[in-house]
N, C-alpha and C positions, 0 to 999 in steps of 0.2 A: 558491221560495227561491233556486235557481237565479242569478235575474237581478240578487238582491244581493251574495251571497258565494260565492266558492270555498273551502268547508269545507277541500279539501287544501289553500288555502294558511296554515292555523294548524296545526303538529303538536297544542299540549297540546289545540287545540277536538274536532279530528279523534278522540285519543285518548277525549275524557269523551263525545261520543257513543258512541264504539265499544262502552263500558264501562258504556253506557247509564247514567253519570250526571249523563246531562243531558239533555234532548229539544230539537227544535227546533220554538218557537211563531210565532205569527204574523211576518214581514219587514213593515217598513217603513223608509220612507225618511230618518228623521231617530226620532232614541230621546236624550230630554232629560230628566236625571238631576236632578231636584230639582225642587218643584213651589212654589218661593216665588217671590217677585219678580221674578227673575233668568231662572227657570225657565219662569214663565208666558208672560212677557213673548216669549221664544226661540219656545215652543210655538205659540202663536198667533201668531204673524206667520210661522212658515215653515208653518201651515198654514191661512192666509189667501190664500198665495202657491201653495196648490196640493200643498204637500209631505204624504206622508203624515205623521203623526207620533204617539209615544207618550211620553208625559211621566209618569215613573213618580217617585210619593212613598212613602216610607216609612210615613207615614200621613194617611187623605185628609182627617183632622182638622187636620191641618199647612198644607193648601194654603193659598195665599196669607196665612198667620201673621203678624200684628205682636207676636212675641213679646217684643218691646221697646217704645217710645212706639209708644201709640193714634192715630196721625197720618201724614198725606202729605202732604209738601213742607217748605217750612221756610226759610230762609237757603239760598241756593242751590240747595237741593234741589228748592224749588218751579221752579224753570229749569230742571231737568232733567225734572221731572213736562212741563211746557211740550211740550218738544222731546220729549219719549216720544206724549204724546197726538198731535204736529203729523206727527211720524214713523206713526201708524197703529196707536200703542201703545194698550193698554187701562187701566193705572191710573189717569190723572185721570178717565174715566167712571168708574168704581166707587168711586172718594173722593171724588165730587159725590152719587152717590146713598147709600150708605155718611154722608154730610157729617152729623155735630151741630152743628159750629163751624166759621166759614169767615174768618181774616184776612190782612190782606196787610200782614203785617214791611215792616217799615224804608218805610212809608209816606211819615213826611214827612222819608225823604232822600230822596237824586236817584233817575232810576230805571235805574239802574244796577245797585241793591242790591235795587229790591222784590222779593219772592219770596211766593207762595202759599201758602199753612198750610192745609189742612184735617183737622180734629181729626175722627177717625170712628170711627161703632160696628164695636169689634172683629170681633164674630161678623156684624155682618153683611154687613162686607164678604168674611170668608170667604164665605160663602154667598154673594153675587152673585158673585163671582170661580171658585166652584168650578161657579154654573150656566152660567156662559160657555163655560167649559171643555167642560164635559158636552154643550154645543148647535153645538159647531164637528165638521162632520161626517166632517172629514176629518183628526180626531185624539180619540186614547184615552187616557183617564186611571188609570191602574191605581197600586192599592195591590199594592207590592212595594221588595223594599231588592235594589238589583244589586252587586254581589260581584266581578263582573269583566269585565275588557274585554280583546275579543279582536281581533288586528287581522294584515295579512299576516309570516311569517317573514321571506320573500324578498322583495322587491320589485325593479320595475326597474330596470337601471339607472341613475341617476340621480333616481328617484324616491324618493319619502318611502314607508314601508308607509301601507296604506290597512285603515281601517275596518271589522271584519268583522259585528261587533256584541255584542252584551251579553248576561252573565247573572244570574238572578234566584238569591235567596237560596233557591227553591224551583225551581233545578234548569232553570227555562226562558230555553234560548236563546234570544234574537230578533236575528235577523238585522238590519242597517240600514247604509246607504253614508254616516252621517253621524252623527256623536253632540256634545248640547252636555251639559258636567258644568255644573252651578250648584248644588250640593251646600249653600249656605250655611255656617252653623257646625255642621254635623254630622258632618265627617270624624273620626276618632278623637275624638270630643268630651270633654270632663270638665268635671263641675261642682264650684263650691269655693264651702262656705257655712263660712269658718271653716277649723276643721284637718278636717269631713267633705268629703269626696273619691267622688264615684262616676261612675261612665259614664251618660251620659246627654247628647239634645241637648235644645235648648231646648225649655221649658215641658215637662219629664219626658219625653218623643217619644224613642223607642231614636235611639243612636246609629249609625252608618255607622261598620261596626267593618273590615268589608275592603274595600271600596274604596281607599283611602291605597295598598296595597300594588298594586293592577291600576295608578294613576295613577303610582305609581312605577317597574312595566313597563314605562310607555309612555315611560318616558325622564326624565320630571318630578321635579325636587326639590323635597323637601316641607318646610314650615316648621312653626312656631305662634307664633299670634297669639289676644291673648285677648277679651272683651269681657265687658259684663256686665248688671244689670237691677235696679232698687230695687224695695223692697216697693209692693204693691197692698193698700188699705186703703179698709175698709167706708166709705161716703159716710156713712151715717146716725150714728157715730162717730166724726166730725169737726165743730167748733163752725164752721161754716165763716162766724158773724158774725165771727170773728178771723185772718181771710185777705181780702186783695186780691180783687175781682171782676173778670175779664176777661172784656166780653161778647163778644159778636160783632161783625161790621162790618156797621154799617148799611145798606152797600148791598150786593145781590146780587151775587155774584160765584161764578165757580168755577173749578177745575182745568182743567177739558177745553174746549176750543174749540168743541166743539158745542153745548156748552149755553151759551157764549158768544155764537156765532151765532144761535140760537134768540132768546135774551134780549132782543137788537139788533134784530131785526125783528118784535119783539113779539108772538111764537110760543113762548115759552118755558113749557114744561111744568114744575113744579117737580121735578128731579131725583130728590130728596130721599127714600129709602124708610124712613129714621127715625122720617118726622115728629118729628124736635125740632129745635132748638137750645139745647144746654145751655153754660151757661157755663163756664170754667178758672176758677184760684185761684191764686194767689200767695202763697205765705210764706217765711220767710228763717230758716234756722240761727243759733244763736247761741255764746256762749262756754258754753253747760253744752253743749248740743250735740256742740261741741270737746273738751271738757275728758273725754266719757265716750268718746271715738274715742283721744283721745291716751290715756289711761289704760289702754286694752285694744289700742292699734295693733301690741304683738309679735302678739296672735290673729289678725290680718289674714293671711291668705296671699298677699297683697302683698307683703307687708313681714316676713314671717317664711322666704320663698325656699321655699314652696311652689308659688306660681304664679311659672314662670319665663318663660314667654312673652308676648309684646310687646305691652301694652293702647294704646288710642287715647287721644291726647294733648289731643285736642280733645273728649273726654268725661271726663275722668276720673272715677274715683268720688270719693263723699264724703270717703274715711278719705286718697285721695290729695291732694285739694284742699286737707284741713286740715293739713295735713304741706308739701306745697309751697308754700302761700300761706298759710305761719303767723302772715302780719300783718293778714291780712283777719279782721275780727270776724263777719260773716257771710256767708253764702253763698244765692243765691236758688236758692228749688225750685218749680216750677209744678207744682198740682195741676190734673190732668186724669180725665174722666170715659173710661170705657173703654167704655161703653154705654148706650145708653138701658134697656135691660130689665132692667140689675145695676146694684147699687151698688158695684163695684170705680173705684176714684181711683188713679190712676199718680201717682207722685212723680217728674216729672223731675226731674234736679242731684240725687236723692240714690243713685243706684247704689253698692252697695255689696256686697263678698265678706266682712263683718265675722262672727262667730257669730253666728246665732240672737239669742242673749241680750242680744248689746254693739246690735245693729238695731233692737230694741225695746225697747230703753233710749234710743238715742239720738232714734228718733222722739218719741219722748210729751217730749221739750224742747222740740220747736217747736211754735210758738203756734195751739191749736186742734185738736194733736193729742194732748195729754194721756191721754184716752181712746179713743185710737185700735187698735181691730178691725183686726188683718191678715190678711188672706185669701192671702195670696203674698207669703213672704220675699223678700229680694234674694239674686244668686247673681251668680258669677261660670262666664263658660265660656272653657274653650280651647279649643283646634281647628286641624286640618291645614291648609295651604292650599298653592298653587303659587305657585312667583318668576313672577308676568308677562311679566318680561323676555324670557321662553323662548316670549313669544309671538306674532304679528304684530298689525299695529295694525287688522288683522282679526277679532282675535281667534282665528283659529287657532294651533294647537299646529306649534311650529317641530321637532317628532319625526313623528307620527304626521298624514297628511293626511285632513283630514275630519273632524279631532276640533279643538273647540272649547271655551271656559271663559269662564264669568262671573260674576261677583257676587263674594260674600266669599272665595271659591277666589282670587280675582287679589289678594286683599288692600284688597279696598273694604273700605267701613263704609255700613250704611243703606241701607233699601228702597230709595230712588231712582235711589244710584247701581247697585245690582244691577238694576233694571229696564233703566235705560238698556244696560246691558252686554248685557244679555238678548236684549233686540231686535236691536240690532247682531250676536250672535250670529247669532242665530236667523233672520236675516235673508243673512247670508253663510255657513251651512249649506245654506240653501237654493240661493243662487247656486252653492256650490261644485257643488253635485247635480247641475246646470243648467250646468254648465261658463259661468256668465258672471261678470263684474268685481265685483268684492264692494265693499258701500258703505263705505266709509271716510271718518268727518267728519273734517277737521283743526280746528286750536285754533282757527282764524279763523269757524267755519261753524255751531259747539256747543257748549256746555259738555260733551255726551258725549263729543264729540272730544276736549277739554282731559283729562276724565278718564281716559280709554282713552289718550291719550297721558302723559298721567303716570306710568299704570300699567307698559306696555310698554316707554319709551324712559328712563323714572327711576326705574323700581320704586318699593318703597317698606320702609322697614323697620319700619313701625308700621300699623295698621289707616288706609286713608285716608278721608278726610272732604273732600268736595266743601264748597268756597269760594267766594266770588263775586273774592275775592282771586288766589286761583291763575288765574284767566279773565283772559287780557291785555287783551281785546279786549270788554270786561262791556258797554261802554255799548253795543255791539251787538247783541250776545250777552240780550236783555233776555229778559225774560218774557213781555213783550206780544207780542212781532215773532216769536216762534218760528214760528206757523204761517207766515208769510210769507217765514225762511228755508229751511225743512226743507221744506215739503206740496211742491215741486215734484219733490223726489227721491224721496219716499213715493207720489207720485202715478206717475213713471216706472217704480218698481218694479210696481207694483201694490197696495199698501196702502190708499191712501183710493181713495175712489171719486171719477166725475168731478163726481156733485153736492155732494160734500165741497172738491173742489178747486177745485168753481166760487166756493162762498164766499167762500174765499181768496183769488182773483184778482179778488172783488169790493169786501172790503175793501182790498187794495192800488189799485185803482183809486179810491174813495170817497178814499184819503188824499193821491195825487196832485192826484185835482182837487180836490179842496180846498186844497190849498195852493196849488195854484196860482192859482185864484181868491181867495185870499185877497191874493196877492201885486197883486193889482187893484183891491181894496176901499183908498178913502182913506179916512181918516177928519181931521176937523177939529178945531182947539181949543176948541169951540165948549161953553159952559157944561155942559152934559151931559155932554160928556166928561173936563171937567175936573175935574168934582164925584166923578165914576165914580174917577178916578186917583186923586185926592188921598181920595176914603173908603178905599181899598186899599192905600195908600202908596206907590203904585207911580209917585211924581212929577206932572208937568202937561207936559205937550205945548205948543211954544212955536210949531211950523207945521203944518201938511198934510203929514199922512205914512201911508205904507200902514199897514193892520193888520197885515200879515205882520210888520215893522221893530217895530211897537207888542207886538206879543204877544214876541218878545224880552227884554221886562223880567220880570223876576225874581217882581214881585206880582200880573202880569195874568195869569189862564189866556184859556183858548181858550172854558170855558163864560163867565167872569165876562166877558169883553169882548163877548158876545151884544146888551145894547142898543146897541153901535155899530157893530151888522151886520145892520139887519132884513132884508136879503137873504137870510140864510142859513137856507141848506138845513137840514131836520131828517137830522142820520145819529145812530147808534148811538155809545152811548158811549167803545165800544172804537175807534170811529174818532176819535172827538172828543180822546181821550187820546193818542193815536199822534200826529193832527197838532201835538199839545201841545209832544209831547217834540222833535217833528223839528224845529220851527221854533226851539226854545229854546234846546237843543242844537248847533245847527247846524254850528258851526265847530268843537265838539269830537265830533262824526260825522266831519266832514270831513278834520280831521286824524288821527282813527282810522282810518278806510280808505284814507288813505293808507299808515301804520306797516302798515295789511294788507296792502299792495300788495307793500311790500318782505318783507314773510311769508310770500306765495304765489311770487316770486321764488325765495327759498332751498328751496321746496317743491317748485317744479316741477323743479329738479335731481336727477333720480332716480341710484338708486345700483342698480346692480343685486346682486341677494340673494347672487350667487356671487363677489363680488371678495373677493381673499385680501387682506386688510388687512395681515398679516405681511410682505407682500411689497411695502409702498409707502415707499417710505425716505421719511425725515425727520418721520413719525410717533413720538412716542413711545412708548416699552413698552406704557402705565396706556392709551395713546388704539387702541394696535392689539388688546390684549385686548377691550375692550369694544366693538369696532365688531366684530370677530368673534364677540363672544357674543348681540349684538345685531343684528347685521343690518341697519342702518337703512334703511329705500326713498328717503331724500331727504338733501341737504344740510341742509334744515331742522330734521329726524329727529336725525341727526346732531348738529347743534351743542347740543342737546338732553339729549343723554347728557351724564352726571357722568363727570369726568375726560376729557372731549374739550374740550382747549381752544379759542382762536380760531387759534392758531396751526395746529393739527391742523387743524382748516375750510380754514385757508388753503391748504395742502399736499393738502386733498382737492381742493380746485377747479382747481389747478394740475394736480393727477393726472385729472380730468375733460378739463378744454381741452387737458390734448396728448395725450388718448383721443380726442377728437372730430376733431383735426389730421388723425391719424395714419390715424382713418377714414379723413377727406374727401382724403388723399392717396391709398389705395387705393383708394378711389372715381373 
């Protein structure tokens, strides 16, 4: 125990031994407080990297929970699944084998916006996520709720206190040089169905009643933030001839890059421990719909100022939709299957905290649910969280060193982007251990970067929801390319392996020389060709011109221009689709990495963590507060934060270049 902590340097720790009410149980090296998304994600990659680790849930019917939509990925979220799986993360394998339904959004726009969907059985992606857990041998999964966290009185001079470690709601210390919180929504949690009111985190799970107070030792101020969950209704009590069909997509596809890679070289196992594919549904709210929400909307604890904390804007419920968009006459709800083995159907678009009585009134109006079986009201929950800001784009805690935060604690919303936080944690818990450089993506390199910097440098004052919108840099930033930006830093770390990494650096080779060979292929105006252009509308060819130039047009792809290339090579589709975009795209790549260029510019001017902002005249008040509360590591960082103007940039780089003078004259 010894080699983790010095019990003398915490008085109260020191005292509850002495008084023997508390013992001390197993030391290890990293102890991650929550065992969803966020938490998983942290746990297995700092003990893939070697760290010991213990990942303690409240209950181990909770682990990896979708106690909200039966689904991974989505509208930008599937780019974050991308980059989790390219990073060495685990949820796109367990939501391809998990998979009932697999489609890929915003298809036919650009692909900038496609993004992965895969609709999966509930329970069974618990269970393969909690057998994962159980089979990494160099981490422990325990049922337990911790209570507190202990860390040093004194510390060095100029050091931050360090990490002593945690205890259990049954008295057991555990020692650890590292801790990540990813607690979800169960810090002082409460549910509101109506004017009823009780403690509780999601799906009935106790809540984390003292924790909020250890996180508030450590320095951290604590918010609320609300979110919520529609009813689940019996499948076989639904006329589902009177709902939309959405099937699947016809061609195989998945989450995870391996079973991408597999697929491509015509090795592909089917994932899938379902065995189904079942289809969604679609129906739409109407004016009685309306009419029974607005008639009972004082009972909403919305709207009646019992729920006072901050719900997400980009979800609203029901009873909020019909009240702020009182001109739209209907609202869509996707009915979704929650398992292959039950008959539970999720109602997204209709979350709602209304009573009991007005949720089952309002359902049986739309169409098909008239007799509609509920098996699980809609609720609303509150819950604690941390300001982000208070923390590096590390994700460590700017009080206590060693201790880390991710997921709905920073003020996210939704499994993916708690996963991605997770890893990045759980990832630079590990480095810290190991005294080396912690991975930090910027906006330019991930959408996890974009989010962790939103979080950190913008906060947020509502639950955030990852966008393809907030990504400056999206047409790079894709879905397909993740593995080809991230596996080299995942690979450096130690995360993938080298025959995971060889893949990677074989599809980016397969897409070079193709295009480059493409750019060699002429093709002629020659009757064949012009029958081909003109059945497509993609015009008529007037000379001899390469195909690289001809695939350019807007109606040719890269497969439909095959009979004017019997040269070509058979590759993998996921190659075929990469040189699609990069030849088509070209000039709007080109002019995006440059806008990167001058992004990495204002990045690589570092700030260091200790300049007294108070002290750089011609700053303003609003610009010197928040650079001291923030700390930014870059000029980038910097311009970044709210209430830092251009003019504040300007006055910092001025204060940079005659920091650097002033060196190179003692030098």
């Amino acid at each position: 125990m010894e080699e983790y902590v010095d019990i003398k340097g915490c008085q109260r720790l020191r005292e509850l031994l002495e008084r023997k009410e508390a013992f001390v149980a197993e030391a290890y090296d990293l102890a991650v407080i929550g065992a969803g998304h966020a938490g998983i994600e942290a746990a297995m990659a700092a003990s893939k990297l070697a760290s010991r680790v213990i990942l303690f849930s409240i209950s181990l019917d909770a682990v990896a929970n979708l106690p909200c939509n039966p689904n991974i990925g989505g509208t930008a979220k599937g780019q974050l699944v991308r980059e989790i799986d390219a990073l060495g993360g685990v949820m796109g394998e367990v939501a391809d084998e998990a998979c009932i339904q697999f489609r890929m959004l915003n298809a036919s726009k650009g692909p900038a916006v496609h993004s992965p969907r895969a609709q999966v059985d509930r329970s069974l992606y618990h269970s393969l996520m909690k057998e994962r857990l159980e089979k990494r041998e160099t981490l422990s999964l325990r049922q337990s709720e911790i209570i507190d966290i202990f860390f040093e009185d004194e510390p060095k001079p100029g050091e931050k206190p360090a990490i002593l470690g945690v205890l259990s709601k049954t008295r057991a210390f555990y020692p650890c040089r590292s801790l990540v919180i990813a607690c979800g929504t169960y810090l002082r949690s409460r549910v509101f169905i109506g004017d009823v009111v009780y403690e509780s985190g999601p799906d009935n799970h106790f809540p984390a009643r003292e924790l909020s107070a250890a996180i508030e030792r450590c320095g951290h101020r604590l918010r609320r933030f609300k979110t919520g969950t529609p009813v689940r209704v019996k499948r076989s009590s639904i006329d589902l001839e009177c709902l939309e069909c959405q099937a699947e997509d016809e061609l195989d596809r998945f989450m995870s890059y391996r079973y991408t890679y597999e697929m491509g070289t015509g090795d592909a196992k089917p994932p899938r421990q379902s065995g189904a594919s079942l289809p969604c549904y679609v129906t739409f709210s109407n004016h009685r719909t309306h009419d029974i929400i607005r008639e009972n909307i004082e009972r909403s604890p919305l709207f009646s100022g019992l729920i006072e904390a901050t719900g997400t804007r980009y979800c609203p419920s029901i009873e909020d939709k019909v009240v702020k968009f009182a001109e739209k006459e209907r609202h869509q709800i996707f009915v979704e299957p929650v398992g292959v083995h039950n008959q539970e159907m999720y109602l997204s678009g209709l979350s709602s905290s209304m009573p009991e009585d007005v949720q089952l009134a309002f359902l049986r109006t739309l169409p098909g649910f008239e007799k509609a079986d509920v098996e699980r009201i809609g609720y609303a929950i509150e819950y604690d969280l941390i300001d982000a800001s208070e923390l590096g784009l590390d994700l460590q805690s700017s009080k206590i060193a060693g201790l880390f935060f991710a997921g709905q604690i920073n003020g996210s919303s939704g499994y993916e982007e708690a996963g991605g936080q997770g890893l990045i944690a759980g990832i630079n818990a590990h480095q810290f251990l190991n005294h080396k450089a912690p991975l930090v993506l910027d906006r330019a390199e991930a959408y996890i970067g974009v989010l962790i910097d939103d979080l950190v440098t913008k906060g947020t004052n509502e639950p955030y929801r990852m966008m393809t919108a907030r990504a400056e840099y999206r047409l790079l930033l894709r879905q397909d390319n993740a593995d080809l930006r991230l596996s080299a830093k995942a690979h450096e770390i130690g995360l993938i392996d080298e025959a995971r990494y060889s893949q990677v650096e074989a599809k980016r080779k397969q897409i070079e020389a193709e295009i480059k060979r493409l750019k060699g292929v002429r093709v002629s105006p020659d009757p064949q060709c012009q029958e081909l252009l003109s059945r497509l509308g993609a015009g008529q060819l007037h000379e001899a011109t390469r195909l690289y130039e001809l695939l350019k047009r807007p109606k040719l792809s890269y497969a439909e221009s095959a009979p004017l290339d019997p040269e070509r090579p058979v590759l993998p589709r996921y190659v075929q689709e990469a040189v699609d975009i990069e030849i088509r795209y070209e000039g709007y790549i080109r002019l995006e990495a440059e806008r990167i260029n001058r992004f990495k510019e204002l990045e690589s001017q570092s700030l260091s963590r200790d300049i007294d902002y108070s002290q750089i005249s011609g700053l303003r008040l609003e610009a010197r507060q928040k650079l001291n509360a923030i700390r930014p590591q870059s000029i980038g960082q910097a311009s970044r934060i709210s209430g830092v103007s251009p003019a504040d940039i300007s006055v910092l780089l001025i204060y940079l270049e005659t920091k650097d003078r002033k060196k190179a004259q003692m030098d």
